[in-house]
C-alpha positions as CSV (number, residue, x, y, z in Angstrom):
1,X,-35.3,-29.9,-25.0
2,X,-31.3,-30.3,-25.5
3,X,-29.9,-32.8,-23.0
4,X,-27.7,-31.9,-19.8
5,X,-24.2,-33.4,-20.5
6,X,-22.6,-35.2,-17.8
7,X,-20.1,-32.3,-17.1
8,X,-22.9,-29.9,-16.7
9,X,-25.1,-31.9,-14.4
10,X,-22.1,-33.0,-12.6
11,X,-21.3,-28.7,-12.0
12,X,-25.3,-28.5,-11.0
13,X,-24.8,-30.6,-8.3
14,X,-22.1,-28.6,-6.5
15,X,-23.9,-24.9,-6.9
16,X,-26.1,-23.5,-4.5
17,X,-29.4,-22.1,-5.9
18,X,-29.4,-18.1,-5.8
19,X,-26.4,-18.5,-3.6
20,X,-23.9,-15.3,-3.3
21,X,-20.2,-16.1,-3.1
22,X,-17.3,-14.7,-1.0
23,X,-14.5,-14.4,-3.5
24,X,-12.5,-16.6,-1.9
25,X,-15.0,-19.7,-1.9
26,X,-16.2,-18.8,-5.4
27,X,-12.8,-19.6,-7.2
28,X,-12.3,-22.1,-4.6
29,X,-16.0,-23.3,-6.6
30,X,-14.4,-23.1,-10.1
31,X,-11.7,-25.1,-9.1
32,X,-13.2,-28.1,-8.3
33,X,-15.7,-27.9,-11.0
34,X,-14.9,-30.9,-13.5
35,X,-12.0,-30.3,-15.8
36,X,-11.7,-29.8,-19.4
37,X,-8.5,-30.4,-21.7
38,X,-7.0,-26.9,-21.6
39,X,-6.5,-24.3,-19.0
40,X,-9.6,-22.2,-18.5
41,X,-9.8,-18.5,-18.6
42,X,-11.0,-17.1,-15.3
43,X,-13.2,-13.6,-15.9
44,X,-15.3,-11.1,-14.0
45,X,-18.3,-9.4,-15.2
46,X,-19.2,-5.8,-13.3
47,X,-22.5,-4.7,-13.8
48,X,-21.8,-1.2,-13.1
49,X,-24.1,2.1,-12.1
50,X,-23.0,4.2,-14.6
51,X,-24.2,5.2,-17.8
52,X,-21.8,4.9,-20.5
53,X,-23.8,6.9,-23.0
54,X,-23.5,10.1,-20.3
55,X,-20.2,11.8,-21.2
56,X,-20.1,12.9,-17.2
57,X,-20.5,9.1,-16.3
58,X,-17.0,7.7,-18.1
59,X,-15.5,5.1,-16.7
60,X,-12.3,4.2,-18.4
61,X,-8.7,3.0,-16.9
62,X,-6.2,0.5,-16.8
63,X,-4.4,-1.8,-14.6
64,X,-1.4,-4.3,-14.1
65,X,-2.5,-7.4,-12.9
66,X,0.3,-8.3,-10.2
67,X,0.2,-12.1,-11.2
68,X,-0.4,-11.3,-15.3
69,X,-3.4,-12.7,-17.2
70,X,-1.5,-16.3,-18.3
71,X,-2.6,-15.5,-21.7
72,X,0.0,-15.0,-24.2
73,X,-0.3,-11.7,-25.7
74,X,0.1,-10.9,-29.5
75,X,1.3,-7.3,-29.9
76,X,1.1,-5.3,-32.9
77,X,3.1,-2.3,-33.1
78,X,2.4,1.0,-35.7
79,X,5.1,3.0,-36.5
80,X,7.8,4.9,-38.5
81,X,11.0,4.5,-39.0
82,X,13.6,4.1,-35.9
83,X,10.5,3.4,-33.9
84,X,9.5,-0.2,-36.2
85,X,12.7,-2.0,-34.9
86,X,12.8,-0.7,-31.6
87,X,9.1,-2.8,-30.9
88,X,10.4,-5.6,-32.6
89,X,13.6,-5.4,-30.7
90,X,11.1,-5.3,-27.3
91,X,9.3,-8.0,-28.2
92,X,6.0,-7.3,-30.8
93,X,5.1,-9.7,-33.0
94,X,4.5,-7.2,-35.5
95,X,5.5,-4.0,-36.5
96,X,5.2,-1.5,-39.2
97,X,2.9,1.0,-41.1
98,X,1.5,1.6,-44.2
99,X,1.6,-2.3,-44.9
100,X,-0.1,-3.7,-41.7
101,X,-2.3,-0.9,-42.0
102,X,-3.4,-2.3,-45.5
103,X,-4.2,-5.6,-43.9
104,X,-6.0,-4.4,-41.4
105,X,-8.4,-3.1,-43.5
106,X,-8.6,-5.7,-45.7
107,X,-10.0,-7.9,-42.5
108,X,-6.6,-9.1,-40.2
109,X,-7.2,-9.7,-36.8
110,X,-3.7,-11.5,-35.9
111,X,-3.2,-9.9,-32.8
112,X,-4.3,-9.1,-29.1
113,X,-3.1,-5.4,-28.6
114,X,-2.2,-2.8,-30.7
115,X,0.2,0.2,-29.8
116,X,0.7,3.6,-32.1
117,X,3.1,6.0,-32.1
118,X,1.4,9.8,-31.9
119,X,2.5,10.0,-35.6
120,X,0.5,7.1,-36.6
121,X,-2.8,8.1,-35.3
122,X,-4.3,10.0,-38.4
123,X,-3.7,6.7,-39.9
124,X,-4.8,4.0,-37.0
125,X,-8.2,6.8,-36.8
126,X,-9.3,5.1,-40.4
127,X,-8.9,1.6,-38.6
128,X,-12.3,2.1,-35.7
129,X,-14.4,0.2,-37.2
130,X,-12.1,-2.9,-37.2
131,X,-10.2,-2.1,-34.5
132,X,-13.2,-0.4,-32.1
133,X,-15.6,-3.3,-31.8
134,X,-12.8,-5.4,-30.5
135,X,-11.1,-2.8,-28.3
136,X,-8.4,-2.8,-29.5
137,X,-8.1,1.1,-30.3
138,X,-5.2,2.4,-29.2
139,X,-5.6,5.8,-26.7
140,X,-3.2,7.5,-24.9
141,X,-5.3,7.3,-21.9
142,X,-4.5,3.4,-21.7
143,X,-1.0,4.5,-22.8
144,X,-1.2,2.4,-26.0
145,X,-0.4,6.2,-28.1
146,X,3.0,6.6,-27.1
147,X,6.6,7.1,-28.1
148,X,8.2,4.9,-25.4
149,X,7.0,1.6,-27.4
150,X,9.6,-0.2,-25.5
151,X,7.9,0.6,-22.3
152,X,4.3,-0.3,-23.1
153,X,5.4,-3.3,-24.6
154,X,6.6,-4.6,-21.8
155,X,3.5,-3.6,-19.5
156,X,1.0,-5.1,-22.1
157,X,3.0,-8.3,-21.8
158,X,3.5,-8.4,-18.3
159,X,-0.5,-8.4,-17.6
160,X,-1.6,-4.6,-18.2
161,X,-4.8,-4.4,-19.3
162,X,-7.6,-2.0,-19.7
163,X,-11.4,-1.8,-18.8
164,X,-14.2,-0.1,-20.1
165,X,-18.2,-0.9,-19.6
166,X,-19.8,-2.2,-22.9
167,X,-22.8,-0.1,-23.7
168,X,-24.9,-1.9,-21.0
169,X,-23.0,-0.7,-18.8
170,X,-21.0,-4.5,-17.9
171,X,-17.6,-3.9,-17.8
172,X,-15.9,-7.8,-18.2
173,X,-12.2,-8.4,-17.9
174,X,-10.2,-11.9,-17.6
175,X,-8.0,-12.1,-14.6
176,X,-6.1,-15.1,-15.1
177,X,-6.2,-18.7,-16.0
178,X,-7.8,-21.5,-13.5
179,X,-4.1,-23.4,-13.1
180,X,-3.2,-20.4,-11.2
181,X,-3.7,-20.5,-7.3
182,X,-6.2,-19.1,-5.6
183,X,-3.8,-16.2,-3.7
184,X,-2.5,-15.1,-7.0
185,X,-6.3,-14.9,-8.9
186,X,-8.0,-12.7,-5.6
187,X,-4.8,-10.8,-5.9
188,X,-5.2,-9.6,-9.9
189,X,-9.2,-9.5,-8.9
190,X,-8.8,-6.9,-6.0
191,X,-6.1,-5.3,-8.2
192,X,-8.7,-4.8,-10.5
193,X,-11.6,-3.7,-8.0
194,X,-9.3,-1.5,-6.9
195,X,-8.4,0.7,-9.9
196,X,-12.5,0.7,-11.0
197,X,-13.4,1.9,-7.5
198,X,-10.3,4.6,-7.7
199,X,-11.9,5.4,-11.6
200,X,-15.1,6.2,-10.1
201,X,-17.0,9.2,-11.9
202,X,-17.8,12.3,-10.2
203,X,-21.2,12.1,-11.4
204,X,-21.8,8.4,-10.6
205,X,-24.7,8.4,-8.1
206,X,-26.5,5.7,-6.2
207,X,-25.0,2.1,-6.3
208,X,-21.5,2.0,-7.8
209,X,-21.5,-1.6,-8.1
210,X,-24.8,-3.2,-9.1
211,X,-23.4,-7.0,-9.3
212,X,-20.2,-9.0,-9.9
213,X,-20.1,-12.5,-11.6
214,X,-17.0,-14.7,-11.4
215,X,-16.9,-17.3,-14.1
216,X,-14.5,-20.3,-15.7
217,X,-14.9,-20.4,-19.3
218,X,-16.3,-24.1,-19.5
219,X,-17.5,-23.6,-15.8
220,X,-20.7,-21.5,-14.2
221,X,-21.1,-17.9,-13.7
222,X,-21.3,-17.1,-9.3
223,X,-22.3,-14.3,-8.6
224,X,-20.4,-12.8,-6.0
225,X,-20.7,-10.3,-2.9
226,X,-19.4,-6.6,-4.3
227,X,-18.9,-5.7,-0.7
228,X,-16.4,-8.8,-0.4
229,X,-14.0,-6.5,-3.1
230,X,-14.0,-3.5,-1.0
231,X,-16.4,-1.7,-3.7
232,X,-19.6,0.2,-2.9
């Protein structure tokens, strides 16, 4: 049997068997969990009652997290002409076509969002199975297919994001780092909350919200009280 490190027995002794969290006292939790060298991503988990696999059951949107994520956001830009130096000019890292396409498929994975102009898209289409396992498939519903590059840009790098359940139906978004206080991470979580209770499916029956889990990334997973999101 692997042995406990000190860090982890030292988290054991703090948690509550079983024990459901308000939101407020479970990042209050995190925090004083035993620090590691770098700034810990904070993330929810939803376990969701929908079924993804159910075209009428869809739950897809996205959201600007009014305090950002604290994560510094690589973006990669695909387009023509005019278009490639006005995304550079906005601030992508990269930007371009034919070329970044190439490397792409060759196995590149330099970046944390991707953005396409409507022209692009025959093109970026050959990308899913690089780009879909990650996420990072650009749809107009998350307004990553768009002409305004400028625009999206600046939301992706000013803490848009997009959720989506995985196939079991979890859908699992950061929502800030652990430096940041504890106003500003309930605000970005109830921002979020919000927008997957308002992107509820017509056809979603019985418990919306099966469970929520509120974890550190060196730290423990709490689960916490749906109810205590507003979410039903």
């Amino acid at each position: 049997m692997a042995r406990q490190s000190k860090r982890f027995r030292e988290i054991a002794k703090l948690l509550e068997a079983n024990k459901v969290y308000s939101l407020k006292d479970a990042i209050a939790m995190l925090k004083k969990c035993p620090p590691v060298k770098f700034d810990q991503s904070i993330d929810i988990a939803l376990q969701m009652g929908v079924d993804p696999r159910k075209s009428d059951q869809q739950l897809r949107g996205t959201v600007s997290l009014p305090n950002g994520t604290g994560k510094s956001i690589t973006i990669l830009v695909l387009a023509k002409g005019d278009k490639v130096k006005e995304a550079l000019d906005a601030g992508a890292e990269y930007a371009g076509n034919d070329e970044l396409i190439e490397k792409i498929n060759n196995g590149w994975t330099g970046f944390d969002a991707v953005i396409a102009t409507p022209d692009m898209m025959r093109d970026v289409g050959k990308l899913g199975k690089v780009l879909g396992p990650r996420g990072l498939m650009p749809t107009p519903k998350a307004g990553t297919v768009t002409n305004d590059v400028a625009k999206a840009i600046q939301e992706v790098k000013a803490g848009k994001i997009e959720f989506k359940p995985d196939r079991h139906g979890v859908v699992s978004n950061a929502v800030g780092k652990l430096s940041f206080s504890e106003e500003a991470l309930q605000q970005n979580i109830l921002a979020l909350a919000q927008a997957i209770q308002k992107a509820k499916p017509a056809a979603a029956k019985g418990q919306y919200v099966k469970s929520v889990t509120l974890s550190s990334t060196m730290g423990p997973g709490l689960k916490i009280d749906a109810r205590d999101l507003d979410m039903s």
